[in-house]
C-alpha positions as CSV (number, residue, x, y, z in Angstrom):
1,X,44.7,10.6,52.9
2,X,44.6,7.6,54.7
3,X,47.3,5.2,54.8
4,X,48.5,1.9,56.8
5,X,51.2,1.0,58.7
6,X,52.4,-2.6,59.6
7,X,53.7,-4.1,62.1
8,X,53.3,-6.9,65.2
9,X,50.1,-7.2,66.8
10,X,51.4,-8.3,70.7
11,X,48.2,-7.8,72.1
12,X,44.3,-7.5,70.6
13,X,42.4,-4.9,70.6
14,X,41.1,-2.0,68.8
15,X,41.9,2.0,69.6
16,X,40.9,5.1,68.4
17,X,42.5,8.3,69.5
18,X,44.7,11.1,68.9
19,X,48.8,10.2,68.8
20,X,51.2,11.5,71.7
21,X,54.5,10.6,70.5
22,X,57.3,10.5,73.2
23,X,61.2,10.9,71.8
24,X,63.4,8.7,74.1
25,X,66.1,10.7,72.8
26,X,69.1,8.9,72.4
27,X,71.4,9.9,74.9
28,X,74.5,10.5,73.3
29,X,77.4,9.0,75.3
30,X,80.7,10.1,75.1
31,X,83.7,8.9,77.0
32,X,86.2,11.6,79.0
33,X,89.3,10.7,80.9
34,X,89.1,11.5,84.7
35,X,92.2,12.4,87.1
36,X,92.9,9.6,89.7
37,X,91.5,12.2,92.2
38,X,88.0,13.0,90.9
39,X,87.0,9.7,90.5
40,X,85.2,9.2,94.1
41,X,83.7,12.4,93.1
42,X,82.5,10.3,89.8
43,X,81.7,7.0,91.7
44,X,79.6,8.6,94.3
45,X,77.8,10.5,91.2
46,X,76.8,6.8,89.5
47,X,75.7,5.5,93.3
48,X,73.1,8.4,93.5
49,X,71.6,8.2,89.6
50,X,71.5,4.7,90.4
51,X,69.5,5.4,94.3
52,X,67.6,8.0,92.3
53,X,66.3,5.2,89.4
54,X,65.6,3.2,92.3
55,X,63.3,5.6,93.9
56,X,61.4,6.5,90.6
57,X,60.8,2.9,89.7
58,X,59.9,2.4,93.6
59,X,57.5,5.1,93.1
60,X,55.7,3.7,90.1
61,X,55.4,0.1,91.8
62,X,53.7,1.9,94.5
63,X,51.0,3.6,92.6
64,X,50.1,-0.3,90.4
65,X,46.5,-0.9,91.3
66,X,45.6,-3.5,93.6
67,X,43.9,-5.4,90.9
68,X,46.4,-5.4,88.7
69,X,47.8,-8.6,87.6
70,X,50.5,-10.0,89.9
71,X,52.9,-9.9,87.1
72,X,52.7,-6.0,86.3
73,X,54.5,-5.8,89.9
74,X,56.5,-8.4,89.2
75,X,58.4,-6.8,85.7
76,X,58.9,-4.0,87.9
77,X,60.6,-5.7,90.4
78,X,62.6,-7.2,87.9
79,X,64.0,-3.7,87.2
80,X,64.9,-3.2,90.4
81,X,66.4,-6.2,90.9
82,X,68.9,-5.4,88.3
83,X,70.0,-2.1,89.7
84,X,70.7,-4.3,92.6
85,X,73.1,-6.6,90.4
86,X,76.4,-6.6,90.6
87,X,76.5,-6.3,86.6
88,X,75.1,-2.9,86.9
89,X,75.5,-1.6,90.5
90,X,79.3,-3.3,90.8
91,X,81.1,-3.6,87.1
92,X,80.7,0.0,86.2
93,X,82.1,1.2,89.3
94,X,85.4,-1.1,88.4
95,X,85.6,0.1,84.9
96,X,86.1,3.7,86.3
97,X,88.5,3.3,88.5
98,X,90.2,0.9,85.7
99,X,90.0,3.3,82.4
100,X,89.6,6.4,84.3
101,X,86.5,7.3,82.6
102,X,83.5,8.7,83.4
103,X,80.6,7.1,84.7
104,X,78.2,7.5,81.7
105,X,81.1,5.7,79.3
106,X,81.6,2.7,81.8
107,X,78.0,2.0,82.2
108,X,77.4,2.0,78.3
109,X,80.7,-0.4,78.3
110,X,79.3,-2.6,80.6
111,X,75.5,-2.5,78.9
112,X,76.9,-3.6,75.8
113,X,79.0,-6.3,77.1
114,X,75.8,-7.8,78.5
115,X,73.5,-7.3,75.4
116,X,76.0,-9.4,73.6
117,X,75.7,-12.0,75.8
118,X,71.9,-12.0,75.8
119,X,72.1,-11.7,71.9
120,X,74.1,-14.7,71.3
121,X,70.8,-16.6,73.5
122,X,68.5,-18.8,70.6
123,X,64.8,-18.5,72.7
124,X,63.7,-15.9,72.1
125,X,61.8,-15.4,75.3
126,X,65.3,-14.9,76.7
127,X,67.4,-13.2,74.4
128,X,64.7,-10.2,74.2
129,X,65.5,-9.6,78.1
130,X,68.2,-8.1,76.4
131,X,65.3,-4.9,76.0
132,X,65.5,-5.2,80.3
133,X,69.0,-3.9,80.5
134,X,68.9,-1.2,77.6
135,X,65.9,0.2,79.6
136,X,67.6,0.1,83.1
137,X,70.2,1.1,81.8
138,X,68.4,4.3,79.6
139,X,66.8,5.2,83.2
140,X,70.1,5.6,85.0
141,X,72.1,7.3,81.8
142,X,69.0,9.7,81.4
143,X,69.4,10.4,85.3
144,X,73.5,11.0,85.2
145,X,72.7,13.7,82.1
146,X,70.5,15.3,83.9
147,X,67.0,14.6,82.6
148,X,63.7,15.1,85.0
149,X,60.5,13.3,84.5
150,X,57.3,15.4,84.1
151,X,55.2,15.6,87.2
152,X,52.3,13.4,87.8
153,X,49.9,15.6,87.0
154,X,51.2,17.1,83.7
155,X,52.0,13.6,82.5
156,X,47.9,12.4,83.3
157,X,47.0,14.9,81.4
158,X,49.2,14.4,78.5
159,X,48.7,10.8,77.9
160,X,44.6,10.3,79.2
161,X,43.2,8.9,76.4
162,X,46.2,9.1,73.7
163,X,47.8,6.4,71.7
164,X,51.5,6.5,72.9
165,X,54.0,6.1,69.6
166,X,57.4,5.3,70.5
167,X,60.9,3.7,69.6
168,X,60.6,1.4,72.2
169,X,58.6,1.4,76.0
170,X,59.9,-0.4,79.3
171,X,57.6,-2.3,81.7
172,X,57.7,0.4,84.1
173,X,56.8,3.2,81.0
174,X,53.9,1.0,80.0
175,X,52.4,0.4,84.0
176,X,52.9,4.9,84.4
177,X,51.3,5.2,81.0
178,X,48.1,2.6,81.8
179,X,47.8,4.1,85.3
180,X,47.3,7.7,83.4
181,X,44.8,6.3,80.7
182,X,46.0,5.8,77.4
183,X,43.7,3.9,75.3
184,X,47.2,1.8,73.5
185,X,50.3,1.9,72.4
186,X,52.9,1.5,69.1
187,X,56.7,1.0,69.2
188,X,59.1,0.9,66.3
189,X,61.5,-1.9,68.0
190,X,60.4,-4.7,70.4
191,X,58.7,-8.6,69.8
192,X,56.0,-10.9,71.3
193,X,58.4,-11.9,74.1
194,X,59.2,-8.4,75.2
195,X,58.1,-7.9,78.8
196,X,56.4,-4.7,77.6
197,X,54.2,-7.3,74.9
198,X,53.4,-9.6,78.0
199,X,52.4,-6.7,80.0
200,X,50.1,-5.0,77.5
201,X,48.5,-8.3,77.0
202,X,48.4,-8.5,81.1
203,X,47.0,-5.0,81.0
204,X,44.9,-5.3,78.2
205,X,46.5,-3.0,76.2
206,X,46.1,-2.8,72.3
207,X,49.3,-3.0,71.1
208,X,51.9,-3.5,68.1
209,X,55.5,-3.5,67.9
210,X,57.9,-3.5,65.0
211,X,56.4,-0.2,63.3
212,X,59.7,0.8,62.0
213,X,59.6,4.3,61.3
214,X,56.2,4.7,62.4
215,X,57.3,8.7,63.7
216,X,58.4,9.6,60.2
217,X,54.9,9.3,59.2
218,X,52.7,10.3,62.2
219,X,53.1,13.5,64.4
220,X,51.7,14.7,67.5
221,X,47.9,14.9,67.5
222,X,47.3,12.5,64.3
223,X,44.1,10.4,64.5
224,X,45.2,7.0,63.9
225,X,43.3,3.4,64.8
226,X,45.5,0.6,66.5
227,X,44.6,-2.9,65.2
228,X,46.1,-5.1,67.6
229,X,44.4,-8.1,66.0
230,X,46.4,-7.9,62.9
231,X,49.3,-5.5,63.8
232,X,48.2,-2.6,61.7
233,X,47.9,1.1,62.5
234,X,45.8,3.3,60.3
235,X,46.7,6.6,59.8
236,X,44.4,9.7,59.1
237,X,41.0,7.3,58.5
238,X,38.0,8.7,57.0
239,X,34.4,8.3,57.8
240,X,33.7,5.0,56.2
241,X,37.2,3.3,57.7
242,X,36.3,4.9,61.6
243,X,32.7,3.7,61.4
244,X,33.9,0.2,60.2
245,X,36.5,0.1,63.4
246,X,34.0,1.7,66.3
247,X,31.4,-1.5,65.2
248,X,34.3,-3.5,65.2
249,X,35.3,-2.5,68.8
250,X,31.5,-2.5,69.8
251,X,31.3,-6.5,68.4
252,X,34.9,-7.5,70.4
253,X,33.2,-5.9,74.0
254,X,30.6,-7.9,73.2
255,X,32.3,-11.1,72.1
256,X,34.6,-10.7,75.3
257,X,31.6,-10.0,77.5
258,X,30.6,-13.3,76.8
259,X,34.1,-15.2,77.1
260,X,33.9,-14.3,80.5
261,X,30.6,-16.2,81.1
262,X,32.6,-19.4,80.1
263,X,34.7,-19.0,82.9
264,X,32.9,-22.0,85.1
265,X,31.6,-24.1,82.3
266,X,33.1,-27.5,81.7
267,X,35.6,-28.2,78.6
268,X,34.0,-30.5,76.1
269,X,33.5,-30.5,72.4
270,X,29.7,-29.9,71.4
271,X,29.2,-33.6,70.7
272,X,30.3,-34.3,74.5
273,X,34.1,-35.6,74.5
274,X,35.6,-33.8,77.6
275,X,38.9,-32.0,76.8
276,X,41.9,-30.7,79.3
277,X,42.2,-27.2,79.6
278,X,45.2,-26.0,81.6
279,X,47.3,-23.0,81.7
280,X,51.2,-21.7,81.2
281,X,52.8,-19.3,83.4
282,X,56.3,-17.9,83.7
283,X,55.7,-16.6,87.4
284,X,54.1,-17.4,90.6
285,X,52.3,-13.7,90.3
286,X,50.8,-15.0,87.3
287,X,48.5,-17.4,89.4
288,X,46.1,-14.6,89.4
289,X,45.9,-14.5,85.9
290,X,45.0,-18.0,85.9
291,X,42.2,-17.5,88.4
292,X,40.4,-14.8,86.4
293,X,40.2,-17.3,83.5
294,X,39.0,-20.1,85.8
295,X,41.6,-22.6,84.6
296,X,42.1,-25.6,87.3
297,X,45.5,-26.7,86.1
298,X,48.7,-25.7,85.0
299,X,50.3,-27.6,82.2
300,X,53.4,-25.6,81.9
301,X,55.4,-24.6,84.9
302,X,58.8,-22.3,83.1
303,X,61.1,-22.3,86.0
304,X,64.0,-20.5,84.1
305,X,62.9,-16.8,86.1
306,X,64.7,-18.7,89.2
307,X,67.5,-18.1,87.1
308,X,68.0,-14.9,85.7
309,X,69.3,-11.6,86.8
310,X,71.4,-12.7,89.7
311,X,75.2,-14.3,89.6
312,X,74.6,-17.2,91.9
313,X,71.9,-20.1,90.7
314,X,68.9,-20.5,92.8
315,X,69.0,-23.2,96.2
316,X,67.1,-25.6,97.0
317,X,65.1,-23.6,99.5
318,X,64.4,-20.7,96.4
319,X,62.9,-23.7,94.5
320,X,60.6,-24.5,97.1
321,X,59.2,-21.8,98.1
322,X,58.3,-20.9,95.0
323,X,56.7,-23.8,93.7
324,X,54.9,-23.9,96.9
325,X,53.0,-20.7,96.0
326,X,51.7,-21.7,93.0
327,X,50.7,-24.9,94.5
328,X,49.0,-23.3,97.2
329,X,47.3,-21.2,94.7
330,X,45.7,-23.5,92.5
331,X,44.3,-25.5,95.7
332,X,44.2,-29.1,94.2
333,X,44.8,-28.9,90.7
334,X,47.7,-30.5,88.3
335,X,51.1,-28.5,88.0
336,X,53.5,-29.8,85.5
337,X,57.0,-28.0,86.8
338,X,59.7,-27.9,84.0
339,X,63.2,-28.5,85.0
340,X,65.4,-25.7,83.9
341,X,65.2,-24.9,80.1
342,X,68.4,-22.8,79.5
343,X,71.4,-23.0,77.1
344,X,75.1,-22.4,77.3
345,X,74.9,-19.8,75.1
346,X,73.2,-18.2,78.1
347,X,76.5,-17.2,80.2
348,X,77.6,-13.9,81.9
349,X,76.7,-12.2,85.5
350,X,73.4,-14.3,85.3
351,X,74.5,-17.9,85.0
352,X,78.5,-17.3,86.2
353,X,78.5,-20.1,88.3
354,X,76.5,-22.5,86.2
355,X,78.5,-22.1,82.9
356,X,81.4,-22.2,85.1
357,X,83.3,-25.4,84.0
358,X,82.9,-25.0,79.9
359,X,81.9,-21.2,79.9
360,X,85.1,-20.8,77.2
361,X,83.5,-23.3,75.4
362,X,82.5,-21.6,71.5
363,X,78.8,-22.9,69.6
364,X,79.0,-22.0,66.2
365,X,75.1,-22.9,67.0
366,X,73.5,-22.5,70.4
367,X,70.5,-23.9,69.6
368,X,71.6,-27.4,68.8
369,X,74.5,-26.8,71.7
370,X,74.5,-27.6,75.3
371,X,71.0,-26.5,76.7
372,X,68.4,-27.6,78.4
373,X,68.3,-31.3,80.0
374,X,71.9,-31.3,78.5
375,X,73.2,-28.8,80.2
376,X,71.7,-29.8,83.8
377,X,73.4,-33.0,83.6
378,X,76.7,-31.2,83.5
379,X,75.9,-29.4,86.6
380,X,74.6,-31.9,88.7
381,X,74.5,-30.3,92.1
382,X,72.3,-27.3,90.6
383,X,70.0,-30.2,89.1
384,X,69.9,-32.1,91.4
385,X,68.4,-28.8,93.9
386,X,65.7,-28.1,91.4
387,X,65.0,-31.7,91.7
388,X,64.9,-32.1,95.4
389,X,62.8,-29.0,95.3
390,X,59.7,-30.6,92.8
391,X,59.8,-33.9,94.7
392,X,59.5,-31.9,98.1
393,X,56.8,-29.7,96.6
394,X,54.7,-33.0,95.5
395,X,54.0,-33.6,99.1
396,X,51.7,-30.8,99.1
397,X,49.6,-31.5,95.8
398,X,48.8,-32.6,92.4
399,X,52.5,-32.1,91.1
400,X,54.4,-33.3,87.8
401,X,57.8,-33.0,86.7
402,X,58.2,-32.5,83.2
403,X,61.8,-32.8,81.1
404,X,62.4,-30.4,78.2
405,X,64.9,-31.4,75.1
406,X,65.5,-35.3,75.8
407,X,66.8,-36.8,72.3
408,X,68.1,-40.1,73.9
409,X,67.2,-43.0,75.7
410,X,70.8,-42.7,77.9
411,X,69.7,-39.2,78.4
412,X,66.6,-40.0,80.2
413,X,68.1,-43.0,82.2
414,X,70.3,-40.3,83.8
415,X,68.0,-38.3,84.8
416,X,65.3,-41.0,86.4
417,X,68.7,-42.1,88.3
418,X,69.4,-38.8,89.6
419,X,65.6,-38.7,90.5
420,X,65.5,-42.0,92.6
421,X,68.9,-40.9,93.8
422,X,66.8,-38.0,95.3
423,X,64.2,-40.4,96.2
424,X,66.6,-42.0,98.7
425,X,67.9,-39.2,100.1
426,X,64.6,-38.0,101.0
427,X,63.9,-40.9,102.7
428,X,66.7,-41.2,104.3
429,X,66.6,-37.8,106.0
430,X,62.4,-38.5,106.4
431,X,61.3,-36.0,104.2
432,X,58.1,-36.2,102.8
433,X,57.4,-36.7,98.8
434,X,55.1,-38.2,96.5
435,X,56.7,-41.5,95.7
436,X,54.5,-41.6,92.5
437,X,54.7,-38.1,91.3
438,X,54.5,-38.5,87.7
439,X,57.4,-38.0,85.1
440,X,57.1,-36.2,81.6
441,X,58.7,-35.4,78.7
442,X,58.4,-32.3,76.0
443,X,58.1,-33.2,72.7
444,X,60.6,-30.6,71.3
445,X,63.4,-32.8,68.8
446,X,62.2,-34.3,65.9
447,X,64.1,-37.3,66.7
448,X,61.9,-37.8,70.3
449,X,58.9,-37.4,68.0
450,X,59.8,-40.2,65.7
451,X,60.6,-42.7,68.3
452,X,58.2,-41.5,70.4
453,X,56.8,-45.2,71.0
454,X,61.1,-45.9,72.1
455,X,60.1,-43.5,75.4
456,X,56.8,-43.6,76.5
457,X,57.4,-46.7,78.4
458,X,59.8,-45.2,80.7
459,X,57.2,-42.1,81.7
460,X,53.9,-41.1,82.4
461,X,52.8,-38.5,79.9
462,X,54.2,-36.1,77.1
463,X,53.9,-32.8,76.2
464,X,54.4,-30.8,73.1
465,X,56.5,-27.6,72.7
466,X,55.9,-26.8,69.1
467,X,57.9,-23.5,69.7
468,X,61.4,-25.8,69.1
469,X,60.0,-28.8,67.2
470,X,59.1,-26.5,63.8
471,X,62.1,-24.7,64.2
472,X,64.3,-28.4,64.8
473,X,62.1,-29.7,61.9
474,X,62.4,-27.1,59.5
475,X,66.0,-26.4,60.1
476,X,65.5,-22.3,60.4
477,X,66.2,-20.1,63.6
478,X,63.4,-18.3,64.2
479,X,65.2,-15.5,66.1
480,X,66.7,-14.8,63.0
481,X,64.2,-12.0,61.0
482,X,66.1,-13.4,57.2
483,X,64.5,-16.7,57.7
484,X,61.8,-16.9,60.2
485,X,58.9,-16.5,57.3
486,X,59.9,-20.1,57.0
487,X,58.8,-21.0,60.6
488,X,55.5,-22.7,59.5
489,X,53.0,-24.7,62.1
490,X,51.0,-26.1,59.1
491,X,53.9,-27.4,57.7
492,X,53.4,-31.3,56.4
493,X,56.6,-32.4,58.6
494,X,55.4,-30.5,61.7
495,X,52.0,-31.8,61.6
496,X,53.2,-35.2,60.6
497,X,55.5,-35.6,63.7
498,X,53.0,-34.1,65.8
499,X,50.3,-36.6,65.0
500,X,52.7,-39.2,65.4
501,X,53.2,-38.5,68.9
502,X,49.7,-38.2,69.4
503,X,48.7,-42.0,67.7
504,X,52.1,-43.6,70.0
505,X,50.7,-42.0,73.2
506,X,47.2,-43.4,72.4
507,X,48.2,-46.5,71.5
508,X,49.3,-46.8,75.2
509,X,46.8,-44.7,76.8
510,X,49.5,-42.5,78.1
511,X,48.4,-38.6,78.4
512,X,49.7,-36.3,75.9
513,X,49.7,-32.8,76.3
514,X,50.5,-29.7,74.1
515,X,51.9,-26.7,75.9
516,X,54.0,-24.7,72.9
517,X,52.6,-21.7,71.5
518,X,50.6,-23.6,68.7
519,X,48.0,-24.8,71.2
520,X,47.4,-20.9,72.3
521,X,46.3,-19.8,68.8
522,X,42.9,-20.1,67.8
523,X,43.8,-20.7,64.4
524,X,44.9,-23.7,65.2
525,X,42.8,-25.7,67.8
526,X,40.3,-27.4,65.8
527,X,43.2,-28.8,63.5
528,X,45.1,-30.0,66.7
529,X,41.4,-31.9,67.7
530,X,41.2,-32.9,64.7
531,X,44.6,-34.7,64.8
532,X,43.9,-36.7,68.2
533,X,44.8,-33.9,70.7
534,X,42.6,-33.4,73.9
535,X,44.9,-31.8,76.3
536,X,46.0,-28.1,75.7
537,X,48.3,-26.0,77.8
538,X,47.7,-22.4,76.9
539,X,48.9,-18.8,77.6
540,X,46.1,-17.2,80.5
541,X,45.2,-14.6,78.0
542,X,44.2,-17.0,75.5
543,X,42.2,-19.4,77.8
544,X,39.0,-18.0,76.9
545,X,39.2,-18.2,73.4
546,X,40.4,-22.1,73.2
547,X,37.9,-22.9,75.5
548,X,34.9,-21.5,73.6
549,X,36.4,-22.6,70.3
550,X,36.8,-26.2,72.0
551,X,33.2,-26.1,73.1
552,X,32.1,-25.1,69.2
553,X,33.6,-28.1,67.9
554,X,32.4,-31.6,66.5
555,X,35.2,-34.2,66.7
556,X,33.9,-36.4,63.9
557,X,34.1,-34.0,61.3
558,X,37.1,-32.5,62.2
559,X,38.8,-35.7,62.3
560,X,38.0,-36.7,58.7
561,X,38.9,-33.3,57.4
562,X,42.3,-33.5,59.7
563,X,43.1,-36.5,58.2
564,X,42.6,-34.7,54.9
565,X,45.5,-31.6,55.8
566,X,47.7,-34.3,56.5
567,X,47.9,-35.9,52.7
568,X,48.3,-33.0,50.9
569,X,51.8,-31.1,50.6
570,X,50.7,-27.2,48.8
571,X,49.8,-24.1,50.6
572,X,47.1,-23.4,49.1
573,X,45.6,-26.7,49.7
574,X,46.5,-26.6,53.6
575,X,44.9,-23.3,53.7
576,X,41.3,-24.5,51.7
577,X,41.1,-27.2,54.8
578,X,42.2,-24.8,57.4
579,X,39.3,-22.7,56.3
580,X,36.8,-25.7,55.8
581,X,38.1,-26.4,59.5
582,X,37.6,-23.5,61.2
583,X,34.3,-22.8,59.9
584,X,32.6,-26.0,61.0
585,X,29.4,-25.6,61.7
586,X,28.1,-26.8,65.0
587,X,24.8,-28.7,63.9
């Protein structure tokens, strides 16, 4: 009998296929006490699981296609960073020769340690890198008990054409598995933020996540249909249900067939107003995404990778170089850089030196603690490298620096003194900068959205990260799985604050810009044009979509019924406009 199972679709798509389910088997851990003599014998047995994790994840880098997205090498080099870290490759060594203990107990020791760290982080973008270390961290355990990988061969044919089920994948699982053909994949654990999630999506992978206890139900060989679109797998479907899903996956080639043919057409609504379409990346690798899509700009530069998985922060030089790439990249376009969006809460091997002068500091609430533009201004000589860095960088194209998290007017008089501080020293050691590189701020705290009119004389454009502003508006965490039904786009505050930002920066004729995950969701685009927007800053995988649903729409009617969603406060009345919204028809 056919049944459903529900979880988080991370990347569309539709599969049909038999199941292959693979048991990471817990490995069980236990902790001995060593003689002071056998432990070289114990610490040269850690060095070699580790040299042998390096060569098997060494090995799969080496067989990602060439036309792979640059980011598929990039997760995996992530990994092998981390075996490099003194966190892993150092501290475990230490806590054998401390407690006498065997190698598999210290490295578990140390692996917890740093998932508390990362568990106590409030983006989730960078609390689920916590899912980095418990997979490095598997990979060496599995390699000190003793555990072989399949061959090659046996592997291909295990996994050609099957729909993996599992408790959880890593980056380098998923690459091995798409390199021997399976058609998509379902975990019990994991989020949207997982770099498994961003991979499949990369990869274009159906996939969900969440399924929790999806193996009690399915076994080996079960026909089951992944709906990435709406997070469902359907196990043992009949006739009727598998017909329904093949036309299904017959209409979405053809829809993204045609996607693609968008790829050089100009952005403009269908009565003519000309839109901005740019894109968001987390990496320099990821400029390749953003060249299959066509996008000419970036909107949203994170530059928080500089930052993580290494003890020391990033120089000036590290800065450079790798804004430089992306600049060189995108040949001429905009790129709006973001200064460093972390939080104190964010402490440990990866931002020791950073967190340095209050890392005994306690947050009852990390979110609303020191993080972000906050925490840069307690560490100047860090900011001020990143900031050298963009200025230097705007010598060699369109560049803009962009501010996350500013709440005060004192708060942003800092920081444009630290910039013309920069400015000066530039000059003074003749090196070349845009003098008027433009200056930004996110939208992000509802109290910058109110008195949005208080700032916009000071810059040159805003952008909105509607990621924090719901959850600041709304008062919910929305890491936190008790309350984050609550976290609510369409909600008559959000909306409210967001169209008030929109009216100020009008008013002036100052660009505004919105870069958070609400602009990359096609539920929402014709709202958000509706409401005044016409910039968007979007995911790469998602570019396609906006752009077609941007070119489908006719301003004047989308303003009036806009105008409409934001006078009424019920659910149900949100959702009749939403609809009457979204299926405008294009006279």
């Amino acid at each position: 009998m056919s049944f459903s199972l529900h979880g988080i679709g991370v990347s569309k798509g539709i599969a049909i296929g038999k199941v292959y389910v693979i048991d990471h088997d817990v490995v069980e851990v236990s902790e001995f006490s060593l003689s002071k003599q056998s432990l070289e014998d114990e610490v040269s047995r850690f060095k070699e699981a580790l040299e042998i994790a390096r060569q098997q994840l060494s090995r799969i880098r080496d067989n990602i296609p060439k036309n792979a997205p640059g980011d598929v090498a990039a997760f995996i080099d992530t990994h092998l960073l981390m075996l490099e870290d003194s966190s892993l490759s150092q501290v475990p060594i230490q806590i054998i020769y401390e407690k006498q203990c065997n190698a598999e107990w210290a490295l578990k020791l140390q692996c917890d340690a740093l998932v508390q760290i990362f568990d106590r982080m409030d983006d989730p973008y960078l609390s689920s890198r916590k899912q980095d270390v418990e997979h490095v961290v598997a990979r060496v355990l599995r390699i000190l008990r003793g555990y072989t990988e399949l061959p090659a061969a046996s592997m291909g044919e295990l996994l050609s054409g099957a729909i993996v089920l599992a408790d959880d994948l890593s980056p380098a699982d998923t690459v091995m598995m798409q390199h021997h053909g399976i058609l998509a994949f379902a975990t019990e654990f994991g989020g949207t933020t997982s770099h498994t999630a961003i991979l499949a999506r990369s990869l274009g992978i159906p996939a969900i996540v969440g399924l929790h206890k999806a193996r009690t139900y399915l076994q080996q060989g079960d026909m089951v249909i992944v709906d990435g679109f709406h997070g469902v797998l359907l196990g043992d479907p009949d006739e009727f249900i598998l017909n329904y899903y093949r036309t299904r996956q017959r209409e979405e080639k053809r829809y993204r067939a045609g996607l693609a043919k968008l790829k050089s057409a100009p952005v403009a609504t269908a009565d003519g107003t000309p839109i901005i379409l740019h894109a968001n990346i987390e990496f320099p690798e990821d400029m390749v995404a953003v060249k299959r899509v066509g996008s000419n700009g970036i909107g949203l530069y994170r530059t928080e990778f500089l930052f993580l998985h290494r003890r020391e922060p990033p120089n000036e030089e590290e800065h450079f170089e790798a804004y430089l790439r992306v600049v060189n990249a995108l040949k001429g376009g905009t790129i709006t850089i973001r200064t460093l969006d972390l939080g104190a809460d964010k402490q440990g091997a990866d931002f020791a030196k950073l967190e340095s002068h209050h890392s005994d500091s306690h947050m009852n609430n990390p979110a609303l603690s020191l993080r972000a533009i906050r925490l840069c201004l307690r560490n100047i000589p860090e900011f001020k490298a990143q900031l050298r860095a963009i200025l230097r960088v705007s010598a060699f194209g369109n560049v803009r620096m962009l501010l996350p998290m500013i709440s005060s007017l004192q708060e942003l008089t800092q920081v444009i003194s630290l910039i013309e501080q920069v400015r000066q020293e530039l000059s003074k050691d003749a090196i070349k900068f845009d003098p008027n590189m433009s200056l930004g701020l996110m939208v992000e705290v509802p109290a910058m959205a109110v008195c949005t009119d208080l700032f916009l004389p000071h810059v040159d454009f805003l952008s909105i990260g509607t990621n924090d502003l719901i959850q600041y508006t709304l008062a919910i965490d929305r890491c936190d799985d008790s309350v984050n039904y609550l976290y609510d786009p369409l909600h008559p505050a959000v909306l409210r604050l967001i169209k008030m930002s929109i009216d100020a920066s009008n008013k002036v004729t100052k660009p505004i810009s919105m870069c958070g995950e609400m602009a990359s969701d096609s539920r929402y685009v014709r709202l958000l044009l509706g409401l005044g927007l016409r910039s968007f800053s979007v995911n790469p995988e998602a570019y396609l979509e906006v752009k077609q649903i941007i070119l489908n729409s006719n301003l004047a009617a989308l303003s009036k019924l806009a105008s409409k969603v934001l006078k009424v406060g019920t659910q149900a009345d949100i959702n009749t406009l939403m609809q009457q919204i979204n299926t405008q028809v294009v006279a």
